[in-house]
N, C-alpha and C positions, 0 to 999 in steps of 0.2 A: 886371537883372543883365546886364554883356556881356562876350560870348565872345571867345573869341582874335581878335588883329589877323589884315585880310582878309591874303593875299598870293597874285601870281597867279607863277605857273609859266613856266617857256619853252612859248609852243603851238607844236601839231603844224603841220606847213605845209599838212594837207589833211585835206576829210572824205574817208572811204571812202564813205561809205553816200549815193547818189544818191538824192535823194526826189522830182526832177520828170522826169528822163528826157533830162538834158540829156547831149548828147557819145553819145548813144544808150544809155544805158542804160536798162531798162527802171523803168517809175515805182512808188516805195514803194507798195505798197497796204497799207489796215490793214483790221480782220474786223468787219463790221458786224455787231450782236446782236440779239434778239430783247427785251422785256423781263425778262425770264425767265435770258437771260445765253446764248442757244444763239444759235448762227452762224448768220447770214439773206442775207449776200454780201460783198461786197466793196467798195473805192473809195480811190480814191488817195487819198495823203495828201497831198499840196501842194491839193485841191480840199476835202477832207472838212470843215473846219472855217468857219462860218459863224455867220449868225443865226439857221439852224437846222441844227446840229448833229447827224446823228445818234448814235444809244448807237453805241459801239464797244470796242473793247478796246485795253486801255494795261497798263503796269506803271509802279511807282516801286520804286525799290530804293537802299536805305538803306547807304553803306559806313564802316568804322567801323575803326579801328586798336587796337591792344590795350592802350592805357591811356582807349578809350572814347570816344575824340573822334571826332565826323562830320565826312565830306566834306563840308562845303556849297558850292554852286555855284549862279553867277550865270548867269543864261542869255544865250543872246548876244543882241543888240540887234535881228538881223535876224528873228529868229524873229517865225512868224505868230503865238503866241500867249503871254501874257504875254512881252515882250521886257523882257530888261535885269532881270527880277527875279528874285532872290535863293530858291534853292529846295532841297528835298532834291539829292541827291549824282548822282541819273541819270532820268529817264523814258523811257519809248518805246513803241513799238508792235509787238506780235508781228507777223511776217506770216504769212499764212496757210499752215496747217499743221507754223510752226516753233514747238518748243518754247520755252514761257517760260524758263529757264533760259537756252538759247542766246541768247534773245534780249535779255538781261540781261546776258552777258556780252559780246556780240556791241556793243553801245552801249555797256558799260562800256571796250571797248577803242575804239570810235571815238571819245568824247567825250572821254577821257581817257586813254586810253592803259593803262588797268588792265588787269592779267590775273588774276584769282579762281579759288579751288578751289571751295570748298564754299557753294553758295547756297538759304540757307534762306525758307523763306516764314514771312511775320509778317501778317496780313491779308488771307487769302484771299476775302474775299465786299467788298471795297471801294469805293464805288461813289459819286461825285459828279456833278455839273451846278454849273457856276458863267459867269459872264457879265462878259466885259470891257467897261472903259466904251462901246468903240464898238459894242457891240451881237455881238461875236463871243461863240460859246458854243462852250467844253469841256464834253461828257458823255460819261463815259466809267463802264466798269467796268474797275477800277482795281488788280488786286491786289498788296501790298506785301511787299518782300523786302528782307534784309538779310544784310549779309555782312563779310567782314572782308578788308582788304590789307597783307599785307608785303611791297610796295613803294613809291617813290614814283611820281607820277602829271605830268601834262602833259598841259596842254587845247589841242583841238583849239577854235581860235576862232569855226569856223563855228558852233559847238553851244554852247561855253561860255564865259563873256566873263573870269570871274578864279574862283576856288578856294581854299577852304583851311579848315584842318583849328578846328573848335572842340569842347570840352568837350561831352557832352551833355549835364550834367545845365544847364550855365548855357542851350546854345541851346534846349534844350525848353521852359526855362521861359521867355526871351524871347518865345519863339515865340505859347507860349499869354496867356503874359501882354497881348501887343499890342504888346510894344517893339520888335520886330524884322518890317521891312514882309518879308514871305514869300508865296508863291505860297497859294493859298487852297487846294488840292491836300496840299501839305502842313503847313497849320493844321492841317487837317478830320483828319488821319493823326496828327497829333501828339496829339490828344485819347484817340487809341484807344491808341498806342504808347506812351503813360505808363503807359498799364491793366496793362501788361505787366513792370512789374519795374522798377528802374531804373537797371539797368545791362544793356544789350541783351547780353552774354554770359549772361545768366539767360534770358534770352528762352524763352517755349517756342517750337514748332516747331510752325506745323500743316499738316496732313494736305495730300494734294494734292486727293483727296477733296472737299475742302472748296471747291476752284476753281469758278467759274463750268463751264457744261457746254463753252462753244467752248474753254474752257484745255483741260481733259482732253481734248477732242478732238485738240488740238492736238500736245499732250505724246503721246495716243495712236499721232497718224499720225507724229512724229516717232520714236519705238520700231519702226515698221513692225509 
């Protein structure tokens, strides 16, 4: 079954978000984990990803407009990890001691230009490892959030290469079916996020609770 035609947007003329420390800015770091899911240190993010990866923390977050169709987005060509493929709506990396939340909106306004109210978690304990052909590896723990925008959006091209809105019930099932080449990230999410209903405004809602320990920590220090 296939989804709406792609179409990309006017992009923004700039990332905000610096991730290697050029022009002086100081360098992205993301929170390295434990097995277990608790914070063990740190390490840049333009350095973190290799042939040995370690566990660290991401999010992906799912956006969705009120007749149910998702943002999908292509990632830009330069990125170190899967480039140029077709993926959920946003990924990123908290930094340490910012709230997931912020952190989700914080990327949903760099890569796109979104601004969101209310963002809810759908897959709290998410967690993969997968391996590009040249031998780099993603492992992360992962948790998954979804939300909804009543506005329109513009990509910032360093982060996202085109954009655009499809039906969810046709791109889940592309997705799972194998017709639609997708980030292996979010395959692995779409298996669980069927389980859920299927139309993501039934979705339930879980707990934060439910977070890996360095999220709540996170969320903790970010409450003071």
């Amino acid at each position: 079954m296939s989804h709406s035609r792609p179409y990309a947007r006017t992009p923004s003329s700039t990332n905000s978000h610096g991730s290697d420390g050029a022009d002086g800015a100081a360098p992205e770091l993301v929170v390295l984990l434990s097995p277990s899911g608790e914070a063990v240190g740190v390490a840049p993010k333009a350095t973190v990803h290799g042939p040995r990866t370690p566990l660290h923390l991401a999010f992906s977050c799912y956006v969705f407009d009120d007749a149910d169709r998702v943002l999908v987005t292509r990632r830009a060509h330069a990125k170190r990890t899967w480039p140029g493929v077709l993926t959920n709506t946003c990924c990123g990396h908290p930094a340490p001691g910012e709230d997931f939340r912020m952190a989700v909106s914080r990327r949903l306004a760099e890569e796109l230009n979104l601004h969101v109210q209310r963002i809810d978690l759908a897959l709290p304990t998410f967690r993969y490892r997968c391996v590009m052909a040249d031998g780099t590896v993603e492992n992360e723990i992962c948790p998954v959030f979804f939300t909804q925008a009543s506005s329109d959006f513009r990509i910032n091209p360093e982060e996202v290469a085109e954009a655009y809105w499809a039906p969810w019930p046709a791109f889940s099932e592309d997705v799972l079916d194998g017709s639609l080449k997708i980030s292996p990230w979010c395959r692995l999410q779409m298996a669980r996020l069927r389980t859920l209903g299927p139309s993501p405004r039934h979705w339930p809602v879980a707990p934060d609770e439910a977070l890996p320990p360095a999220a709540r920590q996170n969320s903790r220090n970010h409450r003071g």
